[in-house]
KELUM-303531 format. One line per field, with one value per residue (C-alpha): x, y, z; residue in one letter. Coordinates in nm, 3 decimals. Last residue first. Example, Ala and Ser with C-alpha at 12.3 -4.5 7.8 and 13.67 -1.06 7.14 Angstrom:
KELUM-303531
u (1.367,1.230) $
v (-0.106,-0.450) $
w (0.714,0.780) $
gumi (S,A) $
This chain:
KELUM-303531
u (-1.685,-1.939,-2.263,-2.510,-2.810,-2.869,-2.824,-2.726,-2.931,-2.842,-3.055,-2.924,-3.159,-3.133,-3.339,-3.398,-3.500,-3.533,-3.345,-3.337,-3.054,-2.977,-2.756,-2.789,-2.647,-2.461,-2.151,-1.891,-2.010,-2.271,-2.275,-1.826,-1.840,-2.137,-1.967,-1.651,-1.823,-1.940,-1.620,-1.451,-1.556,-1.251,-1.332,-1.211,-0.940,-1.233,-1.495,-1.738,-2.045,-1.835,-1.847,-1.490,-1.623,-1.998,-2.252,-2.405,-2.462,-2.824,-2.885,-2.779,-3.064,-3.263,-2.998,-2.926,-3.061,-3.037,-2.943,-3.140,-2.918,-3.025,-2.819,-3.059,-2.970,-3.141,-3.115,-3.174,-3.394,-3.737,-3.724,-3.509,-3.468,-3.169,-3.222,-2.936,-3.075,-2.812,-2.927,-2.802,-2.613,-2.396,-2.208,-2.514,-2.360,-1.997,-2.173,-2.383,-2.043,-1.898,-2.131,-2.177,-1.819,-1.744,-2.052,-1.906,-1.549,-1.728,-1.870,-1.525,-1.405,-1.677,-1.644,-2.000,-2.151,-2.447,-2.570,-2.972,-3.256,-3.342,-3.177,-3.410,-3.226,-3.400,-3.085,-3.095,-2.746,-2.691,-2.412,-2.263,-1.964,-1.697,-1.908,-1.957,-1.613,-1.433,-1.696,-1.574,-1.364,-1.671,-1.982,-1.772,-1.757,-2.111,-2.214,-1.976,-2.121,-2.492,-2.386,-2.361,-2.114,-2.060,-1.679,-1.504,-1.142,-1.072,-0.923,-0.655,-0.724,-1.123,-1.063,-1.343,-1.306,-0.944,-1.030,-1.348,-1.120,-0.882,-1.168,-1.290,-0.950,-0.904,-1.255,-1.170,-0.866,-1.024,-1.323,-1.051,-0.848,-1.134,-1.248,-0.888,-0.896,-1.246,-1.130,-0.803,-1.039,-1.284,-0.967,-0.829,-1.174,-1.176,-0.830,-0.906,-1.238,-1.034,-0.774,-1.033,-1.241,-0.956,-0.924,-1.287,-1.457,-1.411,-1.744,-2.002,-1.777,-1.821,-2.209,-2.257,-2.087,-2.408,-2.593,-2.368,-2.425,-2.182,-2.384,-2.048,-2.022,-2.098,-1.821,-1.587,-1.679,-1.659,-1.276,-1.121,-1.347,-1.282,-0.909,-0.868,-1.226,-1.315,-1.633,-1.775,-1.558,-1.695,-2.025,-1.969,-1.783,-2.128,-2.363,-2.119,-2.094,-2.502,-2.540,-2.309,-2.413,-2.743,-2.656,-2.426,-2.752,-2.674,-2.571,-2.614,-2.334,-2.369,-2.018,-1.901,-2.162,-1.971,-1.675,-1.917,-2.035,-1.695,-1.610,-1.915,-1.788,-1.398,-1.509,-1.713,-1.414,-1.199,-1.425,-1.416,-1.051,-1.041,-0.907,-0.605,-0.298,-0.519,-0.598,-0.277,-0.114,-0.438,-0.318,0.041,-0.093,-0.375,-0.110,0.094,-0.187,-0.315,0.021,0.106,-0.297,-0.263,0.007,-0.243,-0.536,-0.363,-0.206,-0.529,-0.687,-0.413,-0.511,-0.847,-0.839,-0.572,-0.738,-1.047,-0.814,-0.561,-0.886,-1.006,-0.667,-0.602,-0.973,-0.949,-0.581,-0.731,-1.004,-0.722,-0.499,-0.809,-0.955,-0.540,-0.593,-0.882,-0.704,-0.441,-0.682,-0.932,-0.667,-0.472,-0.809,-0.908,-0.565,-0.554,-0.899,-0.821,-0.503,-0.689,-0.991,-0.797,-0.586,-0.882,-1.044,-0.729,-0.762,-1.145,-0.992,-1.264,-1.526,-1.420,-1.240,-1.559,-1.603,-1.250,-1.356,-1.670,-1.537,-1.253,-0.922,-0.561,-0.251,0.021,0.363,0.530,0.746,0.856,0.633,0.294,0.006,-0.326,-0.566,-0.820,-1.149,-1.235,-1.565,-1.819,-1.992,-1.852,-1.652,-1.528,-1.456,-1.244,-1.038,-0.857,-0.515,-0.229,0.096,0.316,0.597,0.556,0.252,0.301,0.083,-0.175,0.063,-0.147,-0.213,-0.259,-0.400,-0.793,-0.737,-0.642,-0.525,-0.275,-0.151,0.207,0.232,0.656,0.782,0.660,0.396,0.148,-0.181,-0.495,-0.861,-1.047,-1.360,-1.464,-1.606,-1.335,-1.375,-1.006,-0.818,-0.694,-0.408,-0.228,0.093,0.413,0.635,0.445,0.206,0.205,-0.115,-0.170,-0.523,-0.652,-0.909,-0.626,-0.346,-0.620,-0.752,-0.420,-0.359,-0.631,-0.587,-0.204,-0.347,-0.294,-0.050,0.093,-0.149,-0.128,0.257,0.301,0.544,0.309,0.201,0.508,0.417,0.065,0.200,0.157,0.000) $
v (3.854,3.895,3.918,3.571,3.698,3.346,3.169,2.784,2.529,2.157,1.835,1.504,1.247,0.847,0.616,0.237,0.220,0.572,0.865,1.239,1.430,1.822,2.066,2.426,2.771,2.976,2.987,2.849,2.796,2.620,2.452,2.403,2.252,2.021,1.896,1.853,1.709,1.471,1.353,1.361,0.980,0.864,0.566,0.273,0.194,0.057,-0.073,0.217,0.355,0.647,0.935,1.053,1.422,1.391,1.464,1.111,1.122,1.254,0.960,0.708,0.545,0.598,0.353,0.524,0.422,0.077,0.250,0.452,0.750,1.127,1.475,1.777,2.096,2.415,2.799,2.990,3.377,3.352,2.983,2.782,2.437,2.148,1.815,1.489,1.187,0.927,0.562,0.248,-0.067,-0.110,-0.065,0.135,0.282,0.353,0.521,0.761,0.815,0.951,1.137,1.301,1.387,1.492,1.750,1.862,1.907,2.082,2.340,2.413,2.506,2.719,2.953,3.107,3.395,3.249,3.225,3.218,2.913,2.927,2.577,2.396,2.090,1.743,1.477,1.093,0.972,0.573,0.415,0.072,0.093,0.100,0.404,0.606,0.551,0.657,0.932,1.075,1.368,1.439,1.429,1.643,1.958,1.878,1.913,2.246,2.380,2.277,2.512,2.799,3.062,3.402,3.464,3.370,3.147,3.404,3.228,3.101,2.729,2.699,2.373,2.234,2.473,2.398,2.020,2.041,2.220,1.938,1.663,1.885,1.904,1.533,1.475,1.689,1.484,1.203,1.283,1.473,1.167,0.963,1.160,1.144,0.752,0.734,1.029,0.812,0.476,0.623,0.730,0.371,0.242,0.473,0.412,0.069,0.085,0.271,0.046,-0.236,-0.020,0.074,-0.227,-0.286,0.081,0.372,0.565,0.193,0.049,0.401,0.371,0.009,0.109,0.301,-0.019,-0.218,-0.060,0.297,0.360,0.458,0.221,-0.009,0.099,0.061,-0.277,-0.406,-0.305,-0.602,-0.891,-0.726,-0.784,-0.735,-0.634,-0.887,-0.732,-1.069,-1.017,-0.683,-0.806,-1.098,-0.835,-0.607,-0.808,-1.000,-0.677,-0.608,-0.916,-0.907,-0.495,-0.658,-0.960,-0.669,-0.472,-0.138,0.224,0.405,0.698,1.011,1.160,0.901,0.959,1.284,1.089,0.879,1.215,1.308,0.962,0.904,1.351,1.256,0.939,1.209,1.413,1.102,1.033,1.433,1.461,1.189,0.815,0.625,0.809,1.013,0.636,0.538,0.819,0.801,0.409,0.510,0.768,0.549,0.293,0.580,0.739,0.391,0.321,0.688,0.701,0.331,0.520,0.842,0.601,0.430,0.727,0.904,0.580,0.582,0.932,0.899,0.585,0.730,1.041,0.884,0.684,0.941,1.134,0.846,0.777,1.178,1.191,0.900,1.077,1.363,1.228,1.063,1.353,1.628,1.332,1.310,1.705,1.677,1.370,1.584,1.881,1.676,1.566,1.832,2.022,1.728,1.714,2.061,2.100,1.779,1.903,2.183,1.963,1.753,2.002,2.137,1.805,1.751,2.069,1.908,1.604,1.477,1.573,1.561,1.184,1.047,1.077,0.821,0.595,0.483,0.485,0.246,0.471,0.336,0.386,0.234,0.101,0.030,-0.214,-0.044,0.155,-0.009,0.059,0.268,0.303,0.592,0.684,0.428,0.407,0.683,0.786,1.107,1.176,0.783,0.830,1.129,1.070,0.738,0.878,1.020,1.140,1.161,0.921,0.913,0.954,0.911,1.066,1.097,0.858,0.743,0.380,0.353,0.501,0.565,0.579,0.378,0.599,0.586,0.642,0.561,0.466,0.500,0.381,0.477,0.611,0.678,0.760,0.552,0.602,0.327,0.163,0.244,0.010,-0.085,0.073,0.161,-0.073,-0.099,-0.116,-0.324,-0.505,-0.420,-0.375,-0.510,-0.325,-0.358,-0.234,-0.073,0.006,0.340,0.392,0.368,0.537,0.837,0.861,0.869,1.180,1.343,1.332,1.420,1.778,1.797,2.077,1.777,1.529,1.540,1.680,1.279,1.344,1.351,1.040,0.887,1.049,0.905,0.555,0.336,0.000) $
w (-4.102,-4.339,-4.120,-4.190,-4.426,-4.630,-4.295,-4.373,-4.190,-4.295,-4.240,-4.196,-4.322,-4.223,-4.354,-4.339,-3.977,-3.865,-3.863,-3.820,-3.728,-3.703,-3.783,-3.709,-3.854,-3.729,-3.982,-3.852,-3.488,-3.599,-3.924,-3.912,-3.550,-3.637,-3.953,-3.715,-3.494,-3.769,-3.865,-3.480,-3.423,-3.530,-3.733,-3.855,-3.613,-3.348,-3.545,-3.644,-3.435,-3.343,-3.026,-3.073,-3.022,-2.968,-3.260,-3.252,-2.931,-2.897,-3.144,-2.953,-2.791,-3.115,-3.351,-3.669,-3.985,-4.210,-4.498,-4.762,-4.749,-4.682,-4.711,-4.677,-4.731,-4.633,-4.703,-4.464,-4.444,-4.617,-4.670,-4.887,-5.008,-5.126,-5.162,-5.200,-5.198,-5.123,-5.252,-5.173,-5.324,-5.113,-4.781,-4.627,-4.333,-4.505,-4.778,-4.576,-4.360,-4.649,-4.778,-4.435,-4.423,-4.768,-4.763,-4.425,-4.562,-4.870,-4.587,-4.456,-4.844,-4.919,-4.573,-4.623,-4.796,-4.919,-5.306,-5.317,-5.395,-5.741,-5.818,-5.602,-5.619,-5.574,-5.687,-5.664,-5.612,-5.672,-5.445,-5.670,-5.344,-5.627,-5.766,-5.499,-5.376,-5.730,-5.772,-5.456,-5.634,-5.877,-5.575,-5.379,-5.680,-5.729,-5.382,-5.352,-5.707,-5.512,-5.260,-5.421,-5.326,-5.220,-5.020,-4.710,-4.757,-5.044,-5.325,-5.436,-5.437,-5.317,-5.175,-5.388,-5.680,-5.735,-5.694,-5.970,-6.208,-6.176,-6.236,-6.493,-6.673,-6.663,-6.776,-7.058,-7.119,-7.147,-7.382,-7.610,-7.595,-7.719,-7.958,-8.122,-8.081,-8.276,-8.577,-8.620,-8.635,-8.921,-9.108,-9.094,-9.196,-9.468,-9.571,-9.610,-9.756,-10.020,-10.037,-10.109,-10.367,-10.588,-10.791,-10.852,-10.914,-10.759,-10.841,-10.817,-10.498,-10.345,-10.412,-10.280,-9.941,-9.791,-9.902,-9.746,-9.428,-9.288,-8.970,-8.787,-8.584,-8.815,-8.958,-8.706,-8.649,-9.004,-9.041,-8.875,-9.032,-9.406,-9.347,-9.732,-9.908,-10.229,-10.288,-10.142,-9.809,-9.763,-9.798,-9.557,-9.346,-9.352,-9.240,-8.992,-8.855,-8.839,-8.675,-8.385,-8.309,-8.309,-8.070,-7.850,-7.816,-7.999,-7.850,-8.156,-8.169,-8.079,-8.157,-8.389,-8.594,-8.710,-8.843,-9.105,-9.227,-9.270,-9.409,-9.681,-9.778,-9.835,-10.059,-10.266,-10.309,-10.357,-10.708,-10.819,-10.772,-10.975,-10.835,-10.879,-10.768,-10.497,-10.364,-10.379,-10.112,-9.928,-9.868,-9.811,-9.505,-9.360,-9.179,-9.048,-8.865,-8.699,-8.583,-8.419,-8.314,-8.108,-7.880,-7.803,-7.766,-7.496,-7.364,-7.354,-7.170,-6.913,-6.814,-6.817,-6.585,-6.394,-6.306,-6.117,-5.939,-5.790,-5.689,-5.509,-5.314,-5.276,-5.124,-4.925,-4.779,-4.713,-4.544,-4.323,-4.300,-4.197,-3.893,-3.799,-3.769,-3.575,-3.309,-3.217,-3.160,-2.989,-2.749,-2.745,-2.650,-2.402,-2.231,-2.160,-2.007,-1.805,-1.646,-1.555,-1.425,-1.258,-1.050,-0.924,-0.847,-0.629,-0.428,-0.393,-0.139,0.075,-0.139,-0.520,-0.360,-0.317,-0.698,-0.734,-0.459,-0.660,-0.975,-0.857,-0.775,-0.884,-0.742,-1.028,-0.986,-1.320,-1.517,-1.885,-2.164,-1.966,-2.234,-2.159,-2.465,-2.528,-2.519,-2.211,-2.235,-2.106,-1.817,-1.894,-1.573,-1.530,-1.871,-1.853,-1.498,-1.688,-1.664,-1.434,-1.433,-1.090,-1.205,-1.580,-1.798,-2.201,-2.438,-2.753,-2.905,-3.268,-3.372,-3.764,-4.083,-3.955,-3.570,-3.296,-2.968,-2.728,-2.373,-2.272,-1.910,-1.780,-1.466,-1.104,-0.872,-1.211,-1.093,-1.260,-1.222,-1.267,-1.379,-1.746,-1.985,-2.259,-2.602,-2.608,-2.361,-2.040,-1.802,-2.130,-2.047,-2.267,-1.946,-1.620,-1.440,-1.003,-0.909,-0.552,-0.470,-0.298,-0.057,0.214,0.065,-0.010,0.298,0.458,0.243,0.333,0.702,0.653,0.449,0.064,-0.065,-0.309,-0.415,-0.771,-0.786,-0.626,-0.317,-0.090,-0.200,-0.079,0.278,0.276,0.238,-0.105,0.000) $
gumi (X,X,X,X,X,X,X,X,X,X,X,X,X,X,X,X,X,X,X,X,X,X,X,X,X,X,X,X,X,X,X,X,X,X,X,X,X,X,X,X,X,X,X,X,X,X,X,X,X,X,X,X,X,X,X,X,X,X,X,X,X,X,X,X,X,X,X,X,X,X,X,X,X,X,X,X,X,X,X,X,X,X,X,X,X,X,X,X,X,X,X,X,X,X,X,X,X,X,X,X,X,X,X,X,X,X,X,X,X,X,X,X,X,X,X,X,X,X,X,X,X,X,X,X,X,X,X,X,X,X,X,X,X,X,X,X,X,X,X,X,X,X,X,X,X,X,X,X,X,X,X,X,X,X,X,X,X,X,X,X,X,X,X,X,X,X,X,X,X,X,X,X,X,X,X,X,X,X,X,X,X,X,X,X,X,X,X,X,X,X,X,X,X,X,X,X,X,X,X,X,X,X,X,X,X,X,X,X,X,X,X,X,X,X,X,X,X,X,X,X,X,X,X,X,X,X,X,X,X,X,X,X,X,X,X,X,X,X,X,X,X,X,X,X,X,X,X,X,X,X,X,X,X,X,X,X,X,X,X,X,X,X,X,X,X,X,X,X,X,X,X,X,X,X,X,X,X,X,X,X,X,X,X,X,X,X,X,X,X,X,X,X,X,X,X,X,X,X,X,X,X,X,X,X,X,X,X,X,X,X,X,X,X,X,X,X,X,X,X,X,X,X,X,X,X,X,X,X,X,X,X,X,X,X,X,X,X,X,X,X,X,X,X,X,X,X,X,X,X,X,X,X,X,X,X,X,X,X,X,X,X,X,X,X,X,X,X,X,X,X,X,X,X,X,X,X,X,X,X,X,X,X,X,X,X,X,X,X,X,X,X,X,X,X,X,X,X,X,X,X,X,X,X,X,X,X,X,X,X,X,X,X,X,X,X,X,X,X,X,X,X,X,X,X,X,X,X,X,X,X,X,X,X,X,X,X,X,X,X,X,X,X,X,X,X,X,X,X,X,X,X,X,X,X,X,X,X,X,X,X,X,X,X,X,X) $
């Protein structure tokens, strides 16, 4: 049992009277630790308080990414006054860095202890208003890294599919481009101006099909190219099995083909149909790369306009652009997790001045977690509203809703419903943080089995600050 005098010397107890100091040796338990062992657990129920009498206690937290060191306690440190405050789990794990002598306090001992010994809830509750804003603060910018990170790992996604596909097509242009430059070469030999005039006009009308092209059953698109290969083939076409796709494609049928094989005759017609089909292909891979690109530039635009890249942090947007802008760099996630968004805008609603960038982390967050809760195969409904002086949003998923007993939790910092280390329990604080004190406005929760709806208020009026 640790004697009043060695308590004395903990910085906790110091300043404490002989009477109170004897009451604590005797209400409290020695507990010898050894190196590596556990004092508890994240997620564990709470039952004692812990002061360090010697050897190191290293306190810890899982998080999205890996463990994180909130802090380590040495001779005189203490942990575990937080849950047994909140009624709460333990928020945090307690590890043994080497052997150790602990005091500790069962819940009941450690609330008698406000009476007999209230210098020592003083000292508690400063310690404790430090720990919880490193804490929190800590834990925030981990909460920033991590969605970060998703982001970046979505985003890096999304850009390599257009990306590769531009090289592809890029790389298949070089070959295609150098196999239709001999064959116009013969062709202007052997035909009239007149004769490759009117093979010019079947491929520039053949080109513009390309850009709304029939999207055909894969037995009709089947029938339809051995349609035209078998006439190919009879008009004594080389390779007429390669070049048949591409022009059905490009609604080119035998009886589009009949009138080139009338003007060019018999020895032309093949290299013609080959150039064609070569030309056809060089107009498909150039669409292509445009397509790819473009979505490339959106998806860049769409960054720049989601973290508001230099610009002011404060300034009139619309929220849907901030939606939209979200919707783009999570398409990855969305998509992998077969998530369907159903959209009710009221497009006349007004711009706000708001902090654009905050409010996208809030979109993000709630998005997010809508896909986390229903896995697969949902729906987000995304609606926006005004009245005479807010404008509204409302974020809502199909999933399997949020349990009513804790539902007055669900906006508490590290409060999660996730496995431990998949979740911090700070995303929808932070959403709560950002709609209030952000921008005063409110956030609120409603949910029942197979729906859950978070609604936003957003002042239309709010002061510039």
């Amino acid at each position: 049992m640790a004697t009043a005098e060695a308590l004395a010397r903990v910085p906790l107890f110091e300043h404490l009277r002989t009477d109170q100091l004897n009451w604590l040796s005797e209400h409290g338990e020695d507990y010898a630790a050894q190196a590596g062992e556990y004092i508890f657990r994240e997620g564990d129920e709470s039952t004692h308080f812990y002061v360090v009498l010697t050897g190191e206690l290293q306190i810890t937290k899982d998080l999205p990414g890996g463990e994180i060191i909130l802090n380590t306690h040495r001779s005189g440190g203490f942990s575990g006054e937080v849950p047994l405050l909140s009624g709460t789990p333990y928020v945090a794990s307690a590890r043994a860095l080497s052997d150790a002598t602990l005091l500790r306090f069962d819940s009941q001992a450690f609330r008698e202890m406000f009476a007999i010994c209230p210098l020592v809830v003083s000292k508690l509750f400063q310690a404790l208003q430090w720990r919880i804003q490193t804490t929190e603060g800590l834990a925030r910018q981990r909460e920033k890294m991590s969605a970060l990170g998703v982001l970046s790992a979505g985003l890096a996604h999304e850009l390599n599919n257009p990306a590769a596909a531009a090289r592809r097509s890029a790389s298949q242009l070089r070959a295609t481009v150098e196999a239709a430059h001999p064959l116009l070469v013969k062709l202007s030999q052997a035909l009239s101006d007149g004769q490759l005039h009117d093979l010019l006009g079947v491929y520039q009308r053949a080109a513009e099909s390309l850009l709304q092209p029939d999207h055909l059953d894969p037995l009709e698109q089947s029938d339809r190219e051995d349609e035209i290969a078998t006439w190919l083939e009879d008009h004594a076409v080389d390779n007429a099995w390669e070049i048949a796709p591409m022009l059905v494609n490009t609604r080119i049928t035998p009886d589009t083909l009949e009138p080139i094989y009338d003007q060019v005759g018999a020895d032309a017609f093949s290299d013609a149909i080959a150039w064609l089909g070569a030309s056809l292909n060089v107009a498909s891979l150039l669409n292509e790369v445009e397509r790819s690109t473009a979505r490339i530039s959106d998806l860049v635009k769409a960054v720049k306009s989601y973290s508001y890249m230099d610009q002011a942090p404060q300034q009139e947007i619309d929220v849907h652009d901030g939606i939209e802008d979200t919707l783009m760099i999570m398409a990855h996630k969305l998509r992998e997790h077969k998530i369907s968004i159903r959209r009710q805008y009221d497009r006349s609603i007004p711009r706000i001045f708001a902090y654009g960038s905050e409010l996208n982390q809030v979109w993000t967050n709630l998005i997010d977690n809508a896909v986390d809760a229903m896995e697969s195969n949902g729906t987000i409904t995304l609606r926006t509203w005004a009245d005479n002086e807010d404008v509204w949003v409302e974020i809502a998923d199909s999933g399997p809703g949020v349990p009513e007993d804790i539902q007055t939790r669900i906006f508490d910092p590290f409060f999660t419903t996730k496995d431990v280390g998949k979740g911090t329990g700070l995303g929808l604080d932070i959403a709560h943080r950002t709609v209030v004190e952000r921008h005063h406005g409110e956030i609120k929760l409603i949910s029942q089995p197979g729906e859950t709806r978070f609604q936003i208020r957003l002042p239309i009026n709010e002061a510039k600050k």
